[in-house]
C-alpha positions as CSV (number, residue, x, y, z in Angstrom):
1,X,137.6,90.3,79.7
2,X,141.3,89.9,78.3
3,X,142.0,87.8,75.4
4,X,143.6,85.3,76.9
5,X,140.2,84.1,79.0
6,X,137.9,84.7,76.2
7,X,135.9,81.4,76.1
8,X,133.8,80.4,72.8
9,X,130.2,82.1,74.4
10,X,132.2,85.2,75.4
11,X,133.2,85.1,71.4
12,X,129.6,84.5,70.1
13,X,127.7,87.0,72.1
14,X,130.2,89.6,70.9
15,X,129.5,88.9,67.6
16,X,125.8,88.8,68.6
17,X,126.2,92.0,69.6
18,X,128.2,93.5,66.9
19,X,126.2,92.1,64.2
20,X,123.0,93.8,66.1
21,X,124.1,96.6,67.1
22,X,123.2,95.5,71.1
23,X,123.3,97.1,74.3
24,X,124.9,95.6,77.4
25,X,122.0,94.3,78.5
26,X,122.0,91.9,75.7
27,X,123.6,89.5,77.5
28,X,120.3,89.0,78.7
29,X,118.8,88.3,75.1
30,X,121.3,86.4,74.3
31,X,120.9,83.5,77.0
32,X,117.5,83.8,76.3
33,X,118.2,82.8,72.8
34,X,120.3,79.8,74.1
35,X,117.8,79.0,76.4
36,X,114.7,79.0,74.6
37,X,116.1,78.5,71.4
38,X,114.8,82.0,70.0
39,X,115.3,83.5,66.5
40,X,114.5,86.4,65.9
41,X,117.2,88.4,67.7
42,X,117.3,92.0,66.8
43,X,113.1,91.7,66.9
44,X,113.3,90.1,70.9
45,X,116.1,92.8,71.5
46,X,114.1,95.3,70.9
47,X,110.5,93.9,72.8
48,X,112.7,93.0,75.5
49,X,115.1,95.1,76.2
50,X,113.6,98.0,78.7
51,X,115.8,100.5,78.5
52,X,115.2,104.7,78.7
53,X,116.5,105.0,82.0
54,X,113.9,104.2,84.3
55,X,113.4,100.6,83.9
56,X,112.6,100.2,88.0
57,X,115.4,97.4,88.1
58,X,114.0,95.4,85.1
59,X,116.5,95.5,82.0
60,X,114.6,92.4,80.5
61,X,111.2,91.6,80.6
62,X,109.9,88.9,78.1
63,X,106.7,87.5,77.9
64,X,106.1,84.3,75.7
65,X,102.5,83.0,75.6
66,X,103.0,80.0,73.0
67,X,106.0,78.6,75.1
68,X,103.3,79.6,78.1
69,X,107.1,81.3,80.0
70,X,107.6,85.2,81.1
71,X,111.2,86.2,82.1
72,X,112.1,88.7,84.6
73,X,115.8,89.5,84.4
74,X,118.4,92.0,85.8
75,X,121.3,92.2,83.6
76,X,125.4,93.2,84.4
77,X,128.5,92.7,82.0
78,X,131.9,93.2,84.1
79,X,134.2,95.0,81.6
80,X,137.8,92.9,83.8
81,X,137.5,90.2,85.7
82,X,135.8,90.2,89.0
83,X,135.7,87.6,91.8
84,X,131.5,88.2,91.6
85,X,129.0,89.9,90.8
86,X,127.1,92.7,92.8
87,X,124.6,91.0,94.9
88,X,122.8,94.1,95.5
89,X,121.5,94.0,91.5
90,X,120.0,90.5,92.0
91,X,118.2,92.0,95.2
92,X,117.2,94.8,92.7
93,X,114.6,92.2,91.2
94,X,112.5,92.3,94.3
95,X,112.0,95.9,93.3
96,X,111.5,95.2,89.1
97,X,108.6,92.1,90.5
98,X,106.5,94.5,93.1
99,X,106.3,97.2,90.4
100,X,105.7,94.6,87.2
101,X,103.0,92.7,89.2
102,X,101.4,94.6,92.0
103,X,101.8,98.8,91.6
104,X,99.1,100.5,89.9
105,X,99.8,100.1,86.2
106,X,99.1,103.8,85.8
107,X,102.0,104.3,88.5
108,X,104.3,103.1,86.5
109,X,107.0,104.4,83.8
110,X,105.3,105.1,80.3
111,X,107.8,102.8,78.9
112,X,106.8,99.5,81.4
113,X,103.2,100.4,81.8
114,X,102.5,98.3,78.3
115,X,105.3,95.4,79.1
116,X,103.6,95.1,82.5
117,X,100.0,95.0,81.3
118,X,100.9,92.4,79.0
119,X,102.6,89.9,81.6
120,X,99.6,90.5,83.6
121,X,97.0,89.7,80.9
122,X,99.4,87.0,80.2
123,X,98.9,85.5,83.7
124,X,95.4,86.5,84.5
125,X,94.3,84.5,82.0
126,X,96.5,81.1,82.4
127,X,98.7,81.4,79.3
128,X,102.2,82.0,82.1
129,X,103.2,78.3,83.2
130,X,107.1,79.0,84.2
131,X,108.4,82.5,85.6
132,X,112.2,82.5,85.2
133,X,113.9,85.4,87.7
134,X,117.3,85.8,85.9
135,X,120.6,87.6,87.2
136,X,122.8,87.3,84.0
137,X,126.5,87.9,84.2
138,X,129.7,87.2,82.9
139,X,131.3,86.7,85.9
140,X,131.5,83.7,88.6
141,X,128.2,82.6,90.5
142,X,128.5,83.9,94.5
143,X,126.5,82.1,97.4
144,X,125.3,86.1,98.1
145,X,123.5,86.3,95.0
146,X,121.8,82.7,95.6
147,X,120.6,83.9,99.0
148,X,119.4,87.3,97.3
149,X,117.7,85.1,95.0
150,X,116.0,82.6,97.2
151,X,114.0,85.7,98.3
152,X,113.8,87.1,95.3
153,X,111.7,83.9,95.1
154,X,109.5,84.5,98.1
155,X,108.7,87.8,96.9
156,X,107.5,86.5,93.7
157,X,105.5,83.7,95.0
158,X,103.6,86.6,97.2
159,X,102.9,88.7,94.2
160,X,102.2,85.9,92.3
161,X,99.5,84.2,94.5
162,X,97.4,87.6,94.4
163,X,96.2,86.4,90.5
164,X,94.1,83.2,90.5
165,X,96.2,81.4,88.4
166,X,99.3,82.7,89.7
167,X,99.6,80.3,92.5
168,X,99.9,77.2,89.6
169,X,103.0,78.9,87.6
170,X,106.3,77.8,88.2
171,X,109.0,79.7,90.0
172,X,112.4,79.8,88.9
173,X,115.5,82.5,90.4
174,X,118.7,81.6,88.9
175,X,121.8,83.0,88.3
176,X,123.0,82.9,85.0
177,X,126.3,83.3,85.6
178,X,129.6,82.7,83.5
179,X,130.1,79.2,84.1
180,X,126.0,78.8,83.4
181,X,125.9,80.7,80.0
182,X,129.0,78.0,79.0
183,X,126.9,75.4,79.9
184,X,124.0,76.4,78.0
185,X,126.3,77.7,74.8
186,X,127.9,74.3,74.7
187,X,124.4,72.9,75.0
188,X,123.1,74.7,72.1
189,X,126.3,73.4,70.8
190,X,125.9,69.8,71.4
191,X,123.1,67.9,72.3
192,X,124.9,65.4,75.0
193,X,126.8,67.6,78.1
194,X,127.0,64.4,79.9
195,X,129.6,61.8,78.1
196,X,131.1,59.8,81.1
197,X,130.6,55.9,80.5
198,X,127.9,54.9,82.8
199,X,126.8,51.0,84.1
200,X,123.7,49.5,85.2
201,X,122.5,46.1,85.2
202,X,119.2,45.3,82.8
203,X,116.8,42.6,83.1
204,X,116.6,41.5,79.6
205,X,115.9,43.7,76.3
206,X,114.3,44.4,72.9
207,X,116.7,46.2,70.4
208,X,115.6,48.2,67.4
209,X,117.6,49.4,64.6
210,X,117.3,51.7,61.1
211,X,119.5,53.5,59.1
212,X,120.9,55.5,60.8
213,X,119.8,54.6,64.7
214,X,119.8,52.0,66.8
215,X,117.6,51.5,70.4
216,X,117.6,49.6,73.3
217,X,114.5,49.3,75.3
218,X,114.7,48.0,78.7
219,X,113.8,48.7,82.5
220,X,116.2,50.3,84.7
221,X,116.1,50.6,89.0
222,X,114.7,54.0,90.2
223,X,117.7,53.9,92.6
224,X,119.9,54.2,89.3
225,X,118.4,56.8,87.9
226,X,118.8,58.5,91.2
227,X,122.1,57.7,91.7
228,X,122.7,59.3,88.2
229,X,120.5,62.3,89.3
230,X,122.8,63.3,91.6
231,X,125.9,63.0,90.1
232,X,125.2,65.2,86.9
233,X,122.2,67.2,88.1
234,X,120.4,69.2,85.4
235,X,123.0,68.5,83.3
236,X,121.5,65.0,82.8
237,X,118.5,66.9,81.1
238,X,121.3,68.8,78.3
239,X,118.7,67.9,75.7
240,X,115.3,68.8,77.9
241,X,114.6,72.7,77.5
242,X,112.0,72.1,80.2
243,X,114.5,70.3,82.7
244,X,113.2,69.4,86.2
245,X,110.5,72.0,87.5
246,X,110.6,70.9,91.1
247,X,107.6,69.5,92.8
248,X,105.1,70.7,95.5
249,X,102.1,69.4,97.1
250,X,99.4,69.9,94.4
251,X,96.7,67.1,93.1
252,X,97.3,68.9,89.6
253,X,101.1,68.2,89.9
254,X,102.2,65.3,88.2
255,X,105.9,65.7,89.8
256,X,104.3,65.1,93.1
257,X,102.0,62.2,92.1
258,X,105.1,60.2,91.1
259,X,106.6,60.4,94.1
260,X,103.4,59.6,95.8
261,X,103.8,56.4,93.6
262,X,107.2,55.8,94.3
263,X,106.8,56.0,98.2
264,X,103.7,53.7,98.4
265,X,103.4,51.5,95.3
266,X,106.9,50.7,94.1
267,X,105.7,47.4,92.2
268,X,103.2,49.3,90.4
269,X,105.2,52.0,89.5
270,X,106.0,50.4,86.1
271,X,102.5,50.2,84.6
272,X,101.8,53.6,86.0
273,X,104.6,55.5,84.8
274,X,104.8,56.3,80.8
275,X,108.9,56.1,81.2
276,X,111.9,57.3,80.0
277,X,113.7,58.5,76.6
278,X,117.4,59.0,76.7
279,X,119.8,59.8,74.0
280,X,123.4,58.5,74.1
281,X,126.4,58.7,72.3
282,X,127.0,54.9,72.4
283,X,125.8,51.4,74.2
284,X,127.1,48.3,74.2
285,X,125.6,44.9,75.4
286,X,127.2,42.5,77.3
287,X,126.2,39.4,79.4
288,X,128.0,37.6,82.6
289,X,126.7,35.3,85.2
290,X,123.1,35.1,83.0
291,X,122.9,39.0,83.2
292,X,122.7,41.1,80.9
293,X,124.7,44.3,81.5
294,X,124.4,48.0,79.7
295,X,127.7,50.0,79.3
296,X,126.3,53.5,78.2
297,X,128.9,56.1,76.8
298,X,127.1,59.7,76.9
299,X,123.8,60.5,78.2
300,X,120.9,62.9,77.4
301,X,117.5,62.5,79.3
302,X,114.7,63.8,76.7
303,X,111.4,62.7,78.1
304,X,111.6,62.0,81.9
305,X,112.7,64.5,83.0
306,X,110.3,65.1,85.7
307,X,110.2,61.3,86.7
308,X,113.5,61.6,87.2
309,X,113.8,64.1,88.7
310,X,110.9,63.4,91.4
311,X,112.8,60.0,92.3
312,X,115.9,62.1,93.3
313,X,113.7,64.3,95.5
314,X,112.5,60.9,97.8
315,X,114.0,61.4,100.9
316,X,115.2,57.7,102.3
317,X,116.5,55.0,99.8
318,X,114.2,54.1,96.5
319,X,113.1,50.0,96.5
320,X,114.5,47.7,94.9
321,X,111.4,46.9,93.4
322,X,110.8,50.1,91.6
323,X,111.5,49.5,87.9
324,X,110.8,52.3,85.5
325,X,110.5,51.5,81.6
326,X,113.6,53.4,79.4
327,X,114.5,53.6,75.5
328,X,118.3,54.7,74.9
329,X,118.7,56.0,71.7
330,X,121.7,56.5,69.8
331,X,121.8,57.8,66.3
332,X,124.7,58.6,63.4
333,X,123.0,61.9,62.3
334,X,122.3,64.8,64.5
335,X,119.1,65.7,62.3
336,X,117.5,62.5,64.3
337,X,118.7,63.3,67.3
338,X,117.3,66.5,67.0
339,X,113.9,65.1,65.8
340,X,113.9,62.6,68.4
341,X,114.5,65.5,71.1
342,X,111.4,67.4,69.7
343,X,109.1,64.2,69.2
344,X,109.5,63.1,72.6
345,X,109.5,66.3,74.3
346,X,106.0,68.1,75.0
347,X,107.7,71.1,75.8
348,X,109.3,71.4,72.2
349,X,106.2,70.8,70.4
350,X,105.8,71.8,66.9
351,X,105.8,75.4,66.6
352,X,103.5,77.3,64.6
353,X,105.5,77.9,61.3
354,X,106.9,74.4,61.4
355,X,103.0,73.7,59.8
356,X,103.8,75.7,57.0
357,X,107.5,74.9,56.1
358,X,106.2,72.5,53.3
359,X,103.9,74.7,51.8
360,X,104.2,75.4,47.9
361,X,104.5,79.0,48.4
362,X,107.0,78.6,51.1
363,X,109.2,76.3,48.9
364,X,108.6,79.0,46.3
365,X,110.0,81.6,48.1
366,X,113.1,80.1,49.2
367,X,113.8,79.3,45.4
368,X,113.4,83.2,44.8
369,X,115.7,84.1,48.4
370,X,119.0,82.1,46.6
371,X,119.0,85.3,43.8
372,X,118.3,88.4,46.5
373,X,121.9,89.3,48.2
374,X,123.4,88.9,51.8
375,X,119.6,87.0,52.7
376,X,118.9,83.7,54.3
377,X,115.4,83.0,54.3
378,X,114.1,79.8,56.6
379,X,110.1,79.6,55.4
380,X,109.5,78.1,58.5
381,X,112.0,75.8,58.8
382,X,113.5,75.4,62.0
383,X,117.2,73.8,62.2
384,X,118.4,72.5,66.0
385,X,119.8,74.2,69.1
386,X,123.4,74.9,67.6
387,X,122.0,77.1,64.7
388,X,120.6,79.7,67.0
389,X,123.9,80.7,68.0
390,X,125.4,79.8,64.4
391,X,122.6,81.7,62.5
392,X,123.9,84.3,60.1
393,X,122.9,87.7,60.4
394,X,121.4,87.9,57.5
395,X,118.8,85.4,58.4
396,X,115.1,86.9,57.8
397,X,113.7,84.4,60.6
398,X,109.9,83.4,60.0
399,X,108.1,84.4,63.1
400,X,109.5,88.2,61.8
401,X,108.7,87.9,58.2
402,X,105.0,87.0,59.1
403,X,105.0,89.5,61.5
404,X,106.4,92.6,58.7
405,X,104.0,91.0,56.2
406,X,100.8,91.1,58.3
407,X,101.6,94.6,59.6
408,X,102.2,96.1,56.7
409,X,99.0,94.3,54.8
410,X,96.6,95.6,57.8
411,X,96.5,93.9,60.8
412,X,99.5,94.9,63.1
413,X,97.4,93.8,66.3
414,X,97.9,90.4,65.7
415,X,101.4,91.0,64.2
416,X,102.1,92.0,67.8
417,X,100.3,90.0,70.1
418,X,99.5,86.8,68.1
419,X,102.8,86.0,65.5
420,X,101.7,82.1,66.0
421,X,98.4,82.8,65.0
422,X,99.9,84.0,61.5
423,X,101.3,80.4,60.8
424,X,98.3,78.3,62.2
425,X,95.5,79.9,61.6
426,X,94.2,79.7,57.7
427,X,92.8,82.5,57.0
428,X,95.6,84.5,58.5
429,X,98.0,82.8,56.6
430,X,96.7,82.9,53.3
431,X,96.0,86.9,53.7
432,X,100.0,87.6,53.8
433,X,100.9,84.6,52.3
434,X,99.8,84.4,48.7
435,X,100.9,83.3,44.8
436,X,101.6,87.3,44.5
437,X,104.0,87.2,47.2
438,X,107.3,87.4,45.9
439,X,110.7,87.4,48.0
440,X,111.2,90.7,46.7
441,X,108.3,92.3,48.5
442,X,109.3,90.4,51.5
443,X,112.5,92.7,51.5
444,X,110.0,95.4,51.1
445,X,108.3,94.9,54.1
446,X,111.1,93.2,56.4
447,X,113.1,95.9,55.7
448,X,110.5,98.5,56.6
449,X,110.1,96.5,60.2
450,X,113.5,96.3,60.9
451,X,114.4,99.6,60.4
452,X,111.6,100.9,62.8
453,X,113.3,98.1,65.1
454,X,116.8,99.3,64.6
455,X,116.0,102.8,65.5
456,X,114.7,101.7,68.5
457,X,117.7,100.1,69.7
458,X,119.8,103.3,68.8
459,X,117.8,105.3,71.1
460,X,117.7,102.8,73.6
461,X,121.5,102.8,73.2
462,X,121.9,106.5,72.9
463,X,119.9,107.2,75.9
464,X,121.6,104.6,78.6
465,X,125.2,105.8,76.8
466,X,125.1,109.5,77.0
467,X,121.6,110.9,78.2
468,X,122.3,114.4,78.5
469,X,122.6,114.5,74.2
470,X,119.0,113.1,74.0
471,X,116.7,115.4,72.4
472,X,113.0,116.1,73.7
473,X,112.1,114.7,70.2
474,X,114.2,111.9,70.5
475,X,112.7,110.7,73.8
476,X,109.3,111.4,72.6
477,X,109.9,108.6,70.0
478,X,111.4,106.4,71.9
479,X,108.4,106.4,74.2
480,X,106.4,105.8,71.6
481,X,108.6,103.4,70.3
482,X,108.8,101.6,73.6
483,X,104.8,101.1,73.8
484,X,104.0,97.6,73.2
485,X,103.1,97.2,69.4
486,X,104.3,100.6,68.1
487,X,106.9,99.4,65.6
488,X,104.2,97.4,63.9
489,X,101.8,99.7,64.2
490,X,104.2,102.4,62.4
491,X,104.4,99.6,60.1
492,X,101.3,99.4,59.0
493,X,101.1,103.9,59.3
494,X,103.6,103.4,56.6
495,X,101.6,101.0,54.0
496,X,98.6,103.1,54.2
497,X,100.5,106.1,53.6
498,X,101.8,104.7,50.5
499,X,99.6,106.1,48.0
500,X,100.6,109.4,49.3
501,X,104.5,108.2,49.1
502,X,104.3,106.8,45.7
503,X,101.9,109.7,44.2
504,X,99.6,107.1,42.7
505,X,97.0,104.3,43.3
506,X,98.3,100.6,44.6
507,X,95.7,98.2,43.1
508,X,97.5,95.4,45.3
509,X,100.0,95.8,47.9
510,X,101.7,92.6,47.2
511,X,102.8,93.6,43.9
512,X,105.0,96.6,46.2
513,X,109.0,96.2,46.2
514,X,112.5,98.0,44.8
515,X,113.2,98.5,41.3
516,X,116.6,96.9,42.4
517,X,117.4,93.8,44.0
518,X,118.5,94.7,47.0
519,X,119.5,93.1,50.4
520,X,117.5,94.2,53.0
521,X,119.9,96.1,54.7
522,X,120.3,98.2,51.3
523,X,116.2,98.4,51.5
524,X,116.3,99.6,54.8
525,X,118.4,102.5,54.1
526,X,115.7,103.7,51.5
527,X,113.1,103.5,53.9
528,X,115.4,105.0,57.2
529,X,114.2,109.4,55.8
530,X,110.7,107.7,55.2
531,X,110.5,105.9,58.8
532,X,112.2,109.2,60.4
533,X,109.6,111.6,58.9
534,X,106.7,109.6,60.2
535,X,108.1,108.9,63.4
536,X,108.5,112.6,63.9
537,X,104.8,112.9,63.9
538,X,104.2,109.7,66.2
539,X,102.8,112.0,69.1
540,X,99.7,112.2,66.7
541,X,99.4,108.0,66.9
542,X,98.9,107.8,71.2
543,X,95.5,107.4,70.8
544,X,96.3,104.2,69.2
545,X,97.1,102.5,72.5
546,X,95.2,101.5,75.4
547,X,96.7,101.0,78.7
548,X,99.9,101.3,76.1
549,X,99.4,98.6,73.9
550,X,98.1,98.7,70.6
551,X,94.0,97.2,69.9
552,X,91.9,96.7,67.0
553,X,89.5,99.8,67.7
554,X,92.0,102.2,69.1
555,X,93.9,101.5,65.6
556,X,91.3,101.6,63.5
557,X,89.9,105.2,64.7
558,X,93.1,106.6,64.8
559,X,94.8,105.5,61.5
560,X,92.7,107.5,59.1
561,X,93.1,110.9,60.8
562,X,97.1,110.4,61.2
563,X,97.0,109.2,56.8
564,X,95.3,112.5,56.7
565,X,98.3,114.5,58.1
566,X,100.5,113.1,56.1
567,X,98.5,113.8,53.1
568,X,98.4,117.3,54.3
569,X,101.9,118.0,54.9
570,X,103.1,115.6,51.6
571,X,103.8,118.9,49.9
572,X,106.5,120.1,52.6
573,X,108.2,116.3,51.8
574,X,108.1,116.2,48.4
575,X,111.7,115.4,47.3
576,X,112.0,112.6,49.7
577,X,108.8,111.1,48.7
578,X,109.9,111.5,45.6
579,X,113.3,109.9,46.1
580,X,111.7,107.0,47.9
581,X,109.3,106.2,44.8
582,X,112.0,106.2,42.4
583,X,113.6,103.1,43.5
584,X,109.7,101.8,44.1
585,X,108.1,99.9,41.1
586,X,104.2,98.2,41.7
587,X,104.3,95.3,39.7
């Protein structure tokens, strides 16, 4: 794109990728990031990300269990301007969907045969509510690619209703086009898209106030909130991840019980109905006639979503006697609004290291983080939308910290497949958590983690750019790499081999980290010969996986036998074992 046309999204996902070191198909990552409001970006990069060539029309494939989503996408980024965007790629995702969900998994690419196992687990066993089909460009949306889409959809619902919980999970095709990434990049960016000054008539109300809020609670006509519905669309929901998921003819769908409401009990719809939670910029109160009227400047639906969204879907006019309960909120601090956004939204429930981010050893460790260079550590804070696309790159986000510690401390299996569980659960917690935990041996094993994850990239990278100059070796590793739990499981290859590394006994691996203080880009280029040496011998670690991914017993049986090689060939290593343990102290 020229210069001149550059818009403020085009700017951040170019520093995105810069500061990652990205493929084009990060464009993909990246409105998942502003979508979902994701963290850890080189770590989702690099699970996502398909890559090696034969991706069978998939370049992204993410599956998220605690946010209950999976994410299909096919991804293009127009180098000049282009009226639209090739509709035959979007039509490509009928092909990614038959082989993710219905081919033989043994059938299938060794580097999708894991990614496609795990979205089936995931929706065998109920933990997939929404399926998002994405086309992500940079370049204007085109009816073609809508109507390659719509059947996109069809072909996703059939493949879909062949698991038994398949036939409950949402279904979403969109194109995420130029205009769409702006629109979710300036809602990352600010809470309220909608700021037109907007009218209705109220029939009395209760205001609230504090410090820094104020709130009006009232009832409002249904027809208004259509009325508003169809004026702003999804736009109305800025502040609502979740949005409106459509409704169908279910007895388990709530969308399609309010509408049954609305249709045959309008007077009741009140006291059935648990109402609606707006944010706005500003309201004012005014009164003429004997009636009170509501002057609203700006407008965010938080929690309603769906009711409101159901009421626009009635076909005919709405009665006049449906009345549906509303709080408008407006507050001077945008740490309310953000809290007031996550409170009242089910959908952005507390996530799991939001339980620990008062913890004393959390609070601990963040004192020790302001002394180690170019490293922002969160301990489990969470800030609002805007910093995901403001985050520095030197962020250590929490999920991945927990997930580097665990590995490297003996459990990458859960590291992989269960990085909530590390934050909730207690006992898991407190094994990589504890008062000998210093920020310095964070670095030590972050470091480790993302280098394994950087040289995954640069394969993935090397190997769409110029695949002729790929070595046999270099493919070989990125295979392995590209198995579903391998970088944590060379993780935790590493931390038993460490005795070897060091030449001496570890009486606690906590007490592991540089000599120096170092960033953790300076760590990870003391561990990059160490990572490179091990991952030369990967091949040895494939009966680690089953079906591709990475279990408990397959780990455990194969571990000791692949320490063993290293201990064997440790002599032909020497100097760099040696170099490694010089900037090593265990103290």
């Amino acid at each position: 794109m020229s210069e001149s046309t550059t818009s403020g999204w085009e700017n951040a996902f170019s520093v995105m990728r810069e500061d990652y070191a990205l493929t084009d198909d990060s464009i993909g990552v990246f409105a998942l990031n502003l979508r979902f409001g994701l963290a850890d970006i080189r770590t989702i990069a690099s699970e996502a990300i398909t890559g090696g060539g034969d991706d069978k029309k998939c370049d992204v494939l993410y599956v998220d269990k605690e946010r209950e989503i999976a994410v299909i996408a096919q991804c293009y980024l127009a180098k000049s301007q282009k009226q639209a965007a090739p509709a035959n790629k979007a039509s490509d995702l009928n092909t990614a969907i038959t082989w993710l969900l219905t081919q033989p998994i043994e059938s299938l690419p060794d580097g999708l045969k894991g990614r496609a196992d795990e979205l089936r687990s995931a929706i065998r066993d109920g933990e997939i509510k929404h399926f998002y089909i994405w086309y992500v460009h940079n370049l204007p949306g085109s009816k073609n690619v809508k109507e390659e889409l719509r059947a996109v959809e069809q072909t996703a619902r059939s493949a879909l209703n062949a698991y038994e919980a398949g036939t409950e999970i949402n279904i979403v095709a969109e194109e995420i086009c130029k205009i769409e990434i702006e629109k979710i990049y300036n809602q990352a960016e600010r809470t309220v898209i909608v700021t037109d000054v907007v009218e209705t008539e109220i029939p009395g109300f209760v205001e609230v106030s504090g410090e820094d809020w104020s709130s009006i609670m009232t009832t409002v006509k249904g027809k208004w909130l259509n009325e508003l519905y169809r004026k702003y669309k999804t736009d109305l929901f800025s502040a609502n991840l979740r949005g409106y998921l459509g409704s169908r003819e279910s007895d388990s769908n709530i969308n399609s019980g309010i509408k049954k409401t609305a249709r045959e009990e309008p007077k009741n719809f009140y006291v059935y109905n648990n109402g609606i939670t707006a944010v706005v910029l500003n309201y004012n109160l005014s009164k003429k006639r004997g009636k009170h009227r509501l002057s609203i400047t700006g407008i965010s639906i938080v929690n309603g979503a769906q009711t409101t969204g159901s009421l626009s879907s009635i076909s005919g006019n709405i009665s006049e006697d449906l009345e549906v309960s509303i709080r408008f909120v407006k507050a001077g601090r945008e740490e309310i609004i953000e809290n007031v956004v996550r409170f009242n939204n089910s959908q952005n429930k507390l996530q799991a290291a939001d339980f620990r981010s008062t913890d004393p050893i959390q609070d601990r460790l963040r004192t020790e983080f302001e002394k180690i260079p170019e490293a922002d550590y969160e301990g489990g804070r969470r800030g609002g939308a805007s910093d995901i696309i403001k985050r520095s790159k030197y962020a250590l986000p929490s999920y991945t910290v927990g997930q580097s510690l665990a590995a490297f401390h003996g459990d990458p299996v859960t590291a992989y497949d269960k990085k909530s569980e590390l934050w909730i659960n207690e006992k898991n917690y407190r094994q990589i958590f504890t008062d000998r935990t210093t920020a310095r041996h964070v670095v030590f094993c972050y470091a480790l983690l993302d280098c394994i994850t950087k040289k995954k990239i640069q394969l993935s990278q090397k190997i769409k750019d110029n695949p002729i100059s790929v070595t046999s070796v270099e493919k070989e590793t990125f295979e392995f790499l590209s198995k579903k739990g391998a970088t944590y499981l060379l993780s935790y290859v590493i931390s038993q081999c460490m005795e070897i590394i060091l030449g001496h006994s570890i009486p606690n691996k906590s007490d592991i980290h540089f000599k120096d203080n170092l960033s953790p880009n300076q760590a990870e280029q003391i561990w990059a010969p160490i990572v490179d040496i091990i991952l030369s011998l990967s091949s040895h670690l494939n009966t680690a996986f089953s079906r591709d991914r990475i279990s408990n017993d397959t780990v455990q049986k194969s571990v000791p036998g692949f320490v063993g090689i290293i201990n064997s060939i440790a002599g032909i290593h020497k100097e760099n074992f040696e170099n490694f343990a010089e900037a090593v102290e265990v103290k």
